[in-house]
C-alpha positions, 0 to 999 in steps of 0.5 A: 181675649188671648193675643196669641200673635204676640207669641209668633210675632218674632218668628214669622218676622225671621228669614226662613232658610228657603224661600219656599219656607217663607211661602209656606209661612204667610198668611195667604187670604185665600186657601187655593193659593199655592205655589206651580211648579214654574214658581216652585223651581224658580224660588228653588234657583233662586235660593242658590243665588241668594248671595249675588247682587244682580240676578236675572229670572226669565218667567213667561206672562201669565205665569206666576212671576209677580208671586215670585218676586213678593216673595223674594222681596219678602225674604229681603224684608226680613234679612235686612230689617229696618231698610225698604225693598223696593218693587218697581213696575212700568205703570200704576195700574201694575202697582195696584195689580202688585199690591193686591198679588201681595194681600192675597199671598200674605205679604205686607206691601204698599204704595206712596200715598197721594201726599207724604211719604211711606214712612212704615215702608221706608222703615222696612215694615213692608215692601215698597211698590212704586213705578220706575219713573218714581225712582229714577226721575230727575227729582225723586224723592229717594234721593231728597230723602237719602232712601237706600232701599237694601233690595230692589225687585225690578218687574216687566224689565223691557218695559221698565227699561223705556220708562228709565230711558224717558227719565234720561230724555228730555223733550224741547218745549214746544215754547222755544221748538222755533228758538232751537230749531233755528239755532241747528238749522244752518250748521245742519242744512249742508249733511241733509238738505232733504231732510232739512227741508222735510224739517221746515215743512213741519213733517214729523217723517223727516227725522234727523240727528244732530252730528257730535261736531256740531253739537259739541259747539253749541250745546252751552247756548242750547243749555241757555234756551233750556234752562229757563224752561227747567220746570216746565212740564217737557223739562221738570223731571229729567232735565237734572238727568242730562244737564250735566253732561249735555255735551254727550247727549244725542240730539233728534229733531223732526218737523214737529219737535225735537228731543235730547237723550243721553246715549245711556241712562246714566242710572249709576248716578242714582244712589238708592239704585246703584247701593242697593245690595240685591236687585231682581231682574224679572221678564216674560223675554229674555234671549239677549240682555244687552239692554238691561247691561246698557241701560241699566248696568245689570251685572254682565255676569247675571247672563251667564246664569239666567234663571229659566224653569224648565216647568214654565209652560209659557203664555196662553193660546194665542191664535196669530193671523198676519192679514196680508198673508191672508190678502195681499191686497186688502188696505187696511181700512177693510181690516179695521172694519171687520175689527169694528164688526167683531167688537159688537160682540167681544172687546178689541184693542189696537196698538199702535206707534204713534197717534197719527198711526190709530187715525186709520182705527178711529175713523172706523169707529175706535176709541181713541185712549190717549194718556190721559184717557188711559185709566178710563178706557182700562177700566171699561175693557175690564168691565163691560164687553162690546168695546174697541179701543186703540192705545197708541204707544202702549206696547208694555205695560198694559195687562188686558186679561181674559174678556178685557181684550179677545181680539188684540191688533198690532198695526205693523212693526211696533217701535219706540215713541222717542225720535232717537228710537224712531231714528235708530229704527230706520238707521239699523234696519236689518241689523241684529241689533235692530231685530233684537229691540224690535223682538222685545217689543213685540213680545211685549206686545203679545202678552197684552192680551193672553195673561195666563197660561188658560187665557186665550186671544186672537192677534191680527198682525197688520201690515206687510212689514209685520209679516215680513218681519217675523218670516226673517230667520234671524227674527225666528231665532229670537221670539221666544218657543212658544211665540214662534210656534204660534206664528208657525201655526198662524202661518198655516191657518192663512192657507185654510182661507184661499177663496174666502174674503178677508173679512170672512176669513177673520170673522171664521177665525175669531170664531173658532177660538171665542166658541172654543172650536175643539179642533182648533184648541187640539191642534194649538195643544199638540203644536204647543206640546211639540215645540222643542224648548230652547233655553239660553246656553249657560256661561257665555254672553251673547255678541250684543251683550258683550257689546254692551258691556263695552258700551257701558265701560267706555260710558263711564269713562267718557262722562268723567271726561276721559275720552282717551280711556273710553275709545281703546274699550269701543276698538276693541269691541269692533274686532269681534269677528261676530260684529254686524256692519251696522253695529260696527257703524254705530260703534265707530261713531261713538268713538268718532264723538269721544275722539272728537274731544282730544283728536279731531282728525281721528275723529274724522276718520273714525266717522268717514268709515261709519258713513261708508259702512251705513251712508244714513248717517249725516254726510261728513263734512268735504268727503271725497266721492267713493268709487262705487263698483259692483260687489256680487253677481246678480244671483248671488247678490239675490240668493244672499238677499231672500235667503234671510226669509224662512218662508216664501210668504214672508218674501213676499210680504217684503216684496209688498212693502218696497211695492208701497214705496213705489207709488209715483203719489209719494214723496220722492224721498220714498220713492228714492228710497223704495228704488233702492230697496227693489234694486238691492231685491233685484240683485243689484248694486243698489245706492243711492249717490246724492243722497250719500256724497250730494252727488251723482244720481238719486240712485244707481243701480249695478248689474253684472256686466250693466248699469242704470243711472236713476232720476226720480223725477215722479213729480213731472205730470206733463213733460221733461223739462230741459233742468231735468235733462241737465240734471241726468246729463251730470248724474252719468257723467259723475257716474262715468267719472266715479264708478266703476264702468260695466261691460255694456255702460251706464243707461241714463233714466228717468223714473217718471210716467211722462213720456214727452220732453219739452225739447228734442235737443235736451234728449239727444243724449237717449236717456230711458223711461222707467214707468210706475207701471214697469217697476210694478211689472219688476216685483211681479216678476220677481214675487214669481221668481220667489214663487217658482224658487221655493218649490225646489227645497231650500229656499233661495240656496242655488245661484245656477237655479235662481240665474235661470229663474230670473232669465226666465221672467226677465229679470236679469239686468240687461233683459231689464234695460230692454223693458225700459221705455222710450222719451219723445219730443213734441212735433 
C-alpha cells in the first residue's frame, strides 16, 4: 500500500490564510457538512481580528457556534505548534457534544481522560475540550503542571461565567455552619434583628450580608474555623481561591448555610488564563458585557467590536405563553397538572431556582433531577418521550434538542443559586443592573429547549413576576430581536383564550405547535421575518460595562493593598450621569470597604450615603434619623411608577405580585414589605422606617397633603393589645418628630382584621384599621385605574388624566383615609 498521507501531512498541518480555508481543508466525516452563511461571516469577521487577544463573537443557539470556535481553535492549533488551545464548556455533557462537533468537521479534538493527563493535547496534537470548573478550580492541574494553553475559546459564556464565579465561592461546611454562625451573631444582630431572628429560626428566605466592618475583624478567626475543613468536599477546590484575600470577601448567611465569595473572580491570578495570547468569547447574548469585563477581565475594547453576523437568523420557534396572563387566578398547582397531562404524550421539563421551588412540580408527578441525578434524567429526555422532569437550578447549560423537551416551563424570575446572587437579587431590584443579569438568564433559560433554527417548543412562563418582568420596557430593550418578537407574539396569543380554562387554553396551544398548525407556523414566520434586527452600536461601551471596567481597576489595586489607588477609580465612576441610584449604592459601598482600611470616618460617611440611596443594605452603626418628606405628587409619583410597563398586562401582573404579599397568613416581613410595594404603586411616599433607622412605624406612607402612619399587626387574631397601642402611640410620635408634617397630619393605623381593642383607654387616641380586605379593595381599584388609563394612547403619560382616574375609584390619598375602618373596645 502507498501512504499517500505522508505527502500531505506538512501541508494540512500549516495555518491556511482564511479560516474559511482551514474549513474547506479538513477532513469532514459526513459529505453535508458545510458552512451557513451566519458561519461563513463570522469566520470572515474573525479573520480580521485574527492579531487581537480578547475578541468576543455574538451567535444565536442553534446556529453554528460550536463549528465556529473548532475552527478557530483549529487555525490556533496549527499557528502555534506544540502548545495546547483550550475549548471550555459549562458542562460535561457539552464536552462530549463538543467533541463529537469536532469528529464530524474533521478537527482533532479530546477531553481529559478518566486517570493522567492529555499528553497529545497538551503537546498541541488536538484541541483540548474541558469544563471551566477544570481550569479555574483552586486545585487545577494546569497550574500544577505549569499548562499554558496559546488559545482559549471560551464557549456558553453567561453560563461559563457562573461556573468561574462557583470557583471563587466557597460554601461554609454544614460541620462548623453553628460555629460560624454564632461567631457573626452578636456583631450582626443590631443592623437586623428581623433578619437575624429569620436566621435562628433556620429559614432559608432570610438572608443576610455580613457589613465589611465587622468582617474585617474577624475574617483571621473565620479563616482559623475553615482551614481545618480545607479538603472537605464544600471547601477542596476553592478555598485556595479566597484564602489569600479573605479579608475582601463578601460574606452571606442565611438559616440554613452561609457562604464566602470573593467581590470578583480573581481570574488574573490564574496563569494558563491570564498568559493565553488569544482567547474567544462566544454567546447566544450579548447586549451588555459587563460581566464578562468583571468577572472575567475580558479586554474592554473587545465591546467595541462585537462580532454579530447579520445572517445569523436567530433561535427556533418558540411559542412563549405567561400563564397568569392567560388566568390571573390560576395557582400554580393547576398549571403543573395540565404539565403532568401533556407529558403522557411529549416530554416537559421544569426549571426552576432552587429545590424547594420544584416541590410544587413533583407533587404533580415530576421527576425531581437533582445533580447527581443529572446525566440520568438527560439521557432519558434524550431518549424515550412521555417524560416530565423538573432541574432546579439548570438555568444553562443544559441542550435539550427536539423531542427531548417540547414543553419547557420556567417557574418565575429565575436567579443565581448562590445567596450573595439571591441577595443582590433582592437589594438591586428594579435597577439596570439587576435587569441586565436577570435578562441573561433568561435568555438562557430559553435556549434549553429550541437548539436549532428548525427546532421548535412551547414555553410557559409561571408566575406573575415573570410577566411582570418581561412587560418592563427597560427589560424590552435588552431580550434580544427574536425573543422580544416571540413575547410579543405569546402576548397576543393570551387574547385568543378569553372563556376558555386555562388547562384548555394550554392544552389548545401545545396543540397547535406539536401538530405543526399551518396558521400558527405563518403567523411565527412572518412576526419572525418583521422584527427589525438591532445590533450593538460599534466603538462605544455601555454604562455597565464602563462601569465594569472600573470595578475591575479598582480590584486590582485593592487586592494588592492599595486601597488608596482603588477609591479615586470607584468615585469617578459614580459621576457617570447615566449611573442608576441602586448601581451608585453598590459602588459607594465598595468604596466605603476599601475606605474602611485607611480612613474609617470617610468610610462611614461614604456607607451612610449608600444606606440613604437603598436602606436594604445593614443599618450603619448610630445613624442619626433622616427627615422623611414627600417627594412627588401622587399622579405624578403613579405615572413615573407604571410608566416603566409597556403593556397594561404587564401592570397588571405587578399589581398581583404586591397582591401576594398582602395575604394576613404571611409573615409580617412580607407583609410589611408587600405595603410598601402597594404605596409606592399608589403614588405614595412609601418607606419603611423601623425597618431602615430601628424606629418610627413599620411603614409610612405619604400623600400629597396627608399620611398614613402603619402598624402591621397581621398576627392579632382577637384583639389589640394595650403594647400594640404603646407601640403605634410612638411610631406617630416619632413621625411627628421626624417627618415632614402634611396638610391634614398623620392618621395613626393599624394593618390588622381585628377590630376590637382589649381596653377603650388604649384607643383613645383614634388610630384606624386597615383590613386585609380593604388592601385588596386597593389593587382592584387601582388594576381599574391601569385599565381605564390604557385605552387613552401612551400608557400612564398624563398626570391631569391619571389624578381624575384615581379620584374616580377613589384612590387619592385622603379619599383612601375614608375607607379605613374603625377599632371598637368591648362593653
Amino acid at each position: 500500500m502507498f501512504d499517500f498521507t505522508s505527502l500531505t501531512t506538512k501541508i494540512n498541518s500549516e495555518a491556511p490564510d482564511t479560516l474559511e480555508e482551514l474549513f474547506s481543508q479538513l477532513d469532514r466525516k459526513a459529505t453535508h457538512i458545510t458552512l451557513r452563511p451566519a458561519q461563513t461571516s463570522a469566520l470572515a469577521k474573525l479573520d480580521e481580528q485574527r492579531d487581537k487577544r480578547d475578541i468576543v463573537i455574538k451567535l444565536s443557539t442553534g446556529s453554528g457556534k460550536t463549528v465556529v470556535g473548532l475552527v478557530y481553535a483549529e487555525m490556533m492549533r496549527r499557528r502555534f505548534k506544540g502548545e495546547p488551545v483550550l475549548y471550555l464548556c459549562p458542562t460535561n455533557q457539552l464536552v462530549d457534544q463538543v467533541i463529537q462537533s469536532a469528529q464530524a468537521i474533521g478537527v482533532q479534538a479530546g477531553a481529559f481522560p478518566s486517570n493522567g493527563l492529555p499528553y497529545s493535547a497538551l503537546a498541541g496534537e488536538s484541541v483540548l475540550v474541558c469544563t471551566y470548573d477544570k481550569l479555574f478550580n483552586s486545585r487545577n492541574v494546569f497550574e500544577t503542571n505549569t499548562i499554558r494553553p496559546s488559545c482559549i475559546v471560551l464557549d456558553d459564556v453567561h453560563a461559563g461565567i457562573n461556573r468561574v464565579r462557583g470557583c471563587f465561592t466557597a460554601k461554609v461546611p454544614d460541620q462548623c455552619f453553628d460555629q460560624f454562625r454564632s461567631m457573626l451573631q452578636p456583631l450582626c444582630e443590631a443592623t437586623d434583628p428581623a433578619t437575624w431572628r429569620g436566621i435562628q429560626s433556620h429559614s432559608q428566605d432570610f438572608r443576610y450580608e455580613v457589613p465589611y466592618w465587622v468582617w474585617d475583624n474577624i475574617h483571621g478567626e473565620a479563616a482559623k474555623i475553615l482551614e481545618q475543613h480545607k479538603d472537605d468536599r464544600e471547601l477542596r477546590f476553592c478555598w485556595n481561591n479566597i484564602s489569600r484575600y479573605l479579608e475582601l470577601a463578601r460574606v452571606c448567611i442565611s438559616g440554613t448555610g452561609a457562604e464566602i465569595t470573593l467581590p470578583l473572580a480573581a481570574v488574573e491570578e490564574n496563569a494558563a488564563y491570564c498568559s493565553a495570547k488569544h482567547r474567544l468569547f462566544m454567546s447566544a447574548s450579548i447586549k451588555d458585557g459587563s460581566s464578562f469585563i468583571a468577572d472575567l477581565d475580558c479586554d474592554p475594547e473587545a465591546f467595541k467590536r462585537v462580532i454579530e453576523p447579520l445572517e445569523d437568523e436567530g433561535a427556533g420557534e418558540r411559542m412563549m405563553l405567561a400563564t397568569s396572563l392567560i388566568s390571573p387566578e390560576a395557582e400554580k398547582k393547576d398549571i403543573a397538572e395540565v404539565c403532568k397531562n401533556l407529558s403522557l404524550s411529549v416530554n416537559v421539563v421544569v426549571l426552576t431556582s432552587s429545590t424547594s421551588q420544584a416541590k410544587i412540580w413533583v407533587d404533580s408527578g415530576a421527576t425531581l433531577a437533582k445533580a447527581q441525578d443529572f446525566d440520568s434524567a438527560l439521557e432519558e429526555l434524550k431518549t424515550s418521550v412521555g417524560n416530565y422532569v423538573v432541574f432546579p437550578q439548570r438555568f444553562d447549560g443544559v441542550d435539550l434538542p427536539d423531542d427531548a423537551c417540547r414543553v419547557l416551563v420556567i417557574d418565575g424570575v429565575p436567579t443565581g443559586d448562590r445567596l450573595s446572587d439571591k441577595i443582590d437579587a433582592a437589594r438591586q431590584k428594579d435597577s439596570p443592573e439587576y435587569d441586565v443579569n436577570t435578562v441573561n438568564r433568561f435568555e438562557q433559560a430559553l435556549g434549553r429547549a429550541v437548539r436549532s433554527s428548525a427546532d421548535f417548543a412551547a414555553v410557559f412562563l409561571v408566575g406573575t413576576d415573570i410577566a411582570a418582568f418581561i412587560g418592563k420596557r427597560s427589560v424590552r430593550d435588552l431580550l434580544e430581536s427574536r425573543t422580544l418578537v416571540q413575547v410579543d407574539l405569546g402576548r397576543d396569543l393570551t387574547k385568543l383564550t378569553p372563556g376558555t380554562t386555562l388547562p384548555a387554553a394550554l392544552k389548545g396551544m401545545v396543540q397547535a405547535l406539536i401538530g405543526r398548525d399551518n396558521g400558527w407556523k405563518d403567523t411565527h414566520r412572518k412576526r419572525v421575518k418583521a422584527a427589525q434586527r438591532v445590533t450593538r452600536q460599534g466603538g462605544v461601551l455601555t454604562v455597565h460595562e464602563l462601569l465594569a471596567t472600573a470595578v475591575r481597576s479598582s480590584w486590582v489595586f485593592a487586592k494588592a493593598r492599595n486601597f488608596q489607588a482603588a477609591v479615586p477609580i470607584l468615585r469617578e465612576a459614580i459621576n457617570n450621569p447615566n449611573i442608576h441610584k441602586v448601581q451608585k449604592a453598590e459602588l459607594l459601598y465598595r468604596i466605603a470597604s476599601y475606605l474602611h482600611q485607611f480612613d474609617s470616618t470617610a468610610s462611614a460617611d461614604a456607607y451612610r450615603a449608600a444606606f440613604n440611596i437603598n436602606s436594604d443594605f445593614p443599618r450603619p452603626q448610630k445613624i442619626a434619623d433622616k427627615k422623611f418628606a414627600k417627594l412627588s405628587d401622587q399622579a405624578v409619583a403613579v405615572r413615573d411608577y407604571f410608566v416603566r410597563f409597556a403593556q397594561p398586562n404587564a401592570a397588571l401582573a405587578r399589581l398581583d405580585q404586591i397582591a401576594a404579599k398582602l395575604s394576613f397568613a404571611l409573615d409580617a416581613e412580607v407583609i410589611e414589605q408587600g405595603l410598601l410595594e402597594l404605596g409606592e404603586a399608589l403614588g405614595a411616599t412609601a418607606t419603611r422606617p423601623e425597618k431602615e433607622t430601628g424606629r418610627g412605624p413599620d411603614d409610612l406612607w405619604l400623600f400629597d397633603d396627608i399620611g398614613f402612619c402603619l402598624e402591621a399587626k397581621s398576627e392579632n387574631k382577637t384583639s389589640i393589645h394595650k403594647t400594640d397601642a404603646a407601640q403605634l402611640t410612638l411610631s406617630l410620635q416619632w413621625c411627628n418628630d421626624n417627618v415632614m408634617m402634611p396638610e391634614k397630619g398623620f392618621i395613626p393605623i393599624f394593618v390588622s382584621n381585628t377590630s376590637v381593642a382589649d381596653r377603650a383607654e388604649d384607643i383613645s387616641f383614634g388610630p384606624s384599621l386597615l383590613t386585609e380586605q380593604i388592601l385588596f379593595d386597593l389593587i382592584v381599584r387601582l388594576k381599574k385605574v391601569v385599565l381605564c388609563l390604557s385605552f387613552d394612547g401612551p400608557l400612564f403619560s398624563d398626570p391631569a388624566a391619571i389624578m381624575k382616574a384615581l379620584n374616580a375609584e377613589g384612590l387619592a390619598g385622603r379619599q383612601i383615609a375614608t375607607k379605613l375602618g374603625k377599632l371598637s373596645s368591648p362593653h
